[in-house]
N, C-alpha and C positions, 0 to 999 in steps of 0.2 A: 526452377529458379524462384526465388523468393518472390521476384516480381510480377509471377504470374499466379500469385497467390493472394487472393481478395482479402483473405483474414489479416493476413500480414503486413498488406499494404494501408489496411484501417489499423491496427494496432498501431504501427509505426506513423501513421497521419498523413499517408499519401493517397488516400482514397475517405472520401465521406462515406461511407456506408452505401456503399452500393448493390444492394442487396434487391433480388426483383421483389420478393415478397418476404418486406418486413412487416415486424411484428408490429404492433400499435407502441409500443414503448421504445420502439428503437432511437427514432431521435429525441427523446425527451433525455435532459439535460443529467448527468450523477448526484448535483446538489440539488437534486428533488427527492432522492433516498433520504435526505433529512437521518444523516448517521449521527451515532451520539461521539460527544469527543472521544479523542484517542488518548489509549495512554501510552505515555513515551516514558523511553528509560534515556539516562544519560550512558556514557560511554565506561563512566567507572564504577557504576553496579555491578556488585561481584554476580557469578552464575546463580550463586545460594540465595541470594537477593532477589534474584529477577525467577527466579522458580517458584519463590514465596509469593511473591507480588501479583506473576499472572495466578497461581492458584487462588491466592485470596481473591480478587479481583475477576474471576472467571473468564479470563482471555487466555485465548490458546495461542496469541502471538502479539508480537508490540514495536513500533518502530525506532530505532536506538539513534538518539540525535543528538549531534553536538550543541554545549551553549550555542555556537556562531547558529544553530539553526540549520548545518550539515547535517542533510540523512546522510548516515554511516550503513545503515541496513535494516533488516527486520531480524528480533530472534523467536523463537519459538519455543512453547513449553518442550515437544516431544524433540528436538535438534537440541534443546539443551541438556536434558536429563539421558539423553542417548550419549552425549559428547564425555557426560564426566560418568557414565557408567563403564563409558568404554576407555576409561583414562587418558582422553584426547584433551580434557579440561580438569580444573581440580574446580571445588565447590567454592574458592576465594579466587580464582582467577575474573579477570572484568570481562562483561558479557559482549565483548566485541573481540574474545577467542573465539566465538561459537556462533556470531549473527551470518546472513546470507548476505552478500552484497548482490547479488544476483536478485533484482524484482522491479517489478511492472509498477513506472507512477502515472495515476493518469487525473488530469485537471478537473475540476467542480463545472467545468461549459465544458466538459466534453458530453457524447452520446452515451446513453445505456447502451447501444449498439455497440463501439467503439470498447468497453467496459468487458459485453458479452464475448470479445473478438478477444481479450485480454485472459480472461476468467475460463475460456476452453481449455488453454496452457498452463496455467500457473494457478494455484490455491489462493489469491490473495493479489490485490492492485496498493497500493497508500495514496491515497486520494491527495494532491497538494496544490497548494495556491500561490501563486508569484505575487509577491508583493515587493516595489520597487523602494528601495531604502537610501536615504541619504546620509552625509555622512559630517561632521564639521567642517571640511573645507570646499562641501558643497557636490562633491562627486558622489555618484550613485552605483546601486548593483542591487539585483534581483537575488530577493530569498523566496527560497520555499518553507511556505507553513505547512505542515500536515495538519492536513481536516480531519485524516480518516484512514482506516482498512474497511475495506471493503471485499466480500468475499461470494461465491455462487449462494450461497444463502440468504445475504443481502437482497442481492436483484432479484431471486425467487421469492422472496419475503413480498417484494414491493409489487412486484407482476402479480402474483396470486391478489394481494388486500384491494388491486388497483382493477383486477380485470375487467375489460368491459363487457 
């Protein structure tokens, strides 16, 4: 059962890191990786567009967001140049034929622990921040900003420069 599963249960937030012998970095905070901003693509960037873009830009992936500030998903260089090789996509189709809606977000006050529990599974977290918006007639609702991807590279970057 999922629930008798520690990883699972700190991914999904139903366990602080309970771990006997954590690391030193475990509960220190994601917004202390001090990631650089992210680039985001819009939803009607064609494939041909967003292949040019991470290559120029040296990103192997990027998070696809509506104006409203809806993450739609992440796409990826090799999931996209795969998609229109394999004529699943054409190179003027918009890059939300091809993104994953399937991926891991996890907040700026969560744990590198928490992050670590993410990062076992999946190649990639999008780091996001609530922020609560109001609106002209005074009513509100919580967006998420993306801060960031973050990847096992990141955290290994930041543990090695960091070790005590």
């Amino acid at each position: 059962s999922k629930f008798l599963n520690d990883k699972w249960m700190i991914k999904n937030g139903f366990l602080s890191g309970i771990q006997e012998h954590k690391p030193w970095w475990w509960d220190i905070k994601v917004q202390k990786l001090n990631l650089s901003a992210p680039l985001i693509l819009l939803p009607e960037v064609s494939c041909q567009k967003a292949i040019e873009i991470l290559q120029e830009k040296g990103y192997d992936q990027a998070p696809v967001v509506a104006e409203s500030g809806l993450i739609l998903g992440m796409v990826t260089l090799s999931n996209t140049l795969t998609a229109v090789l394999a004529g699943k996509a054409q190179f003027s189709d918009p890059v939300t034929k091809v993104i994953y809606d399937q991926f891991s977000k996890i907040g700026l006050e969560n744990s590198l622990g928490k992050l670590s529990c993410i990062l076992e599974k999946d190649h990639f977290a999008v780091v996001v921040h609530e922020q609560m918006q109001f609106n002209g007639n005074g009513s509100s609702f919580l967006k998420q900003l993306v801060f960031g991807v973050v990847t096992a590279m990141d955290l290994l970057t930041f543990v090695c420069r960091n070790e005590e």
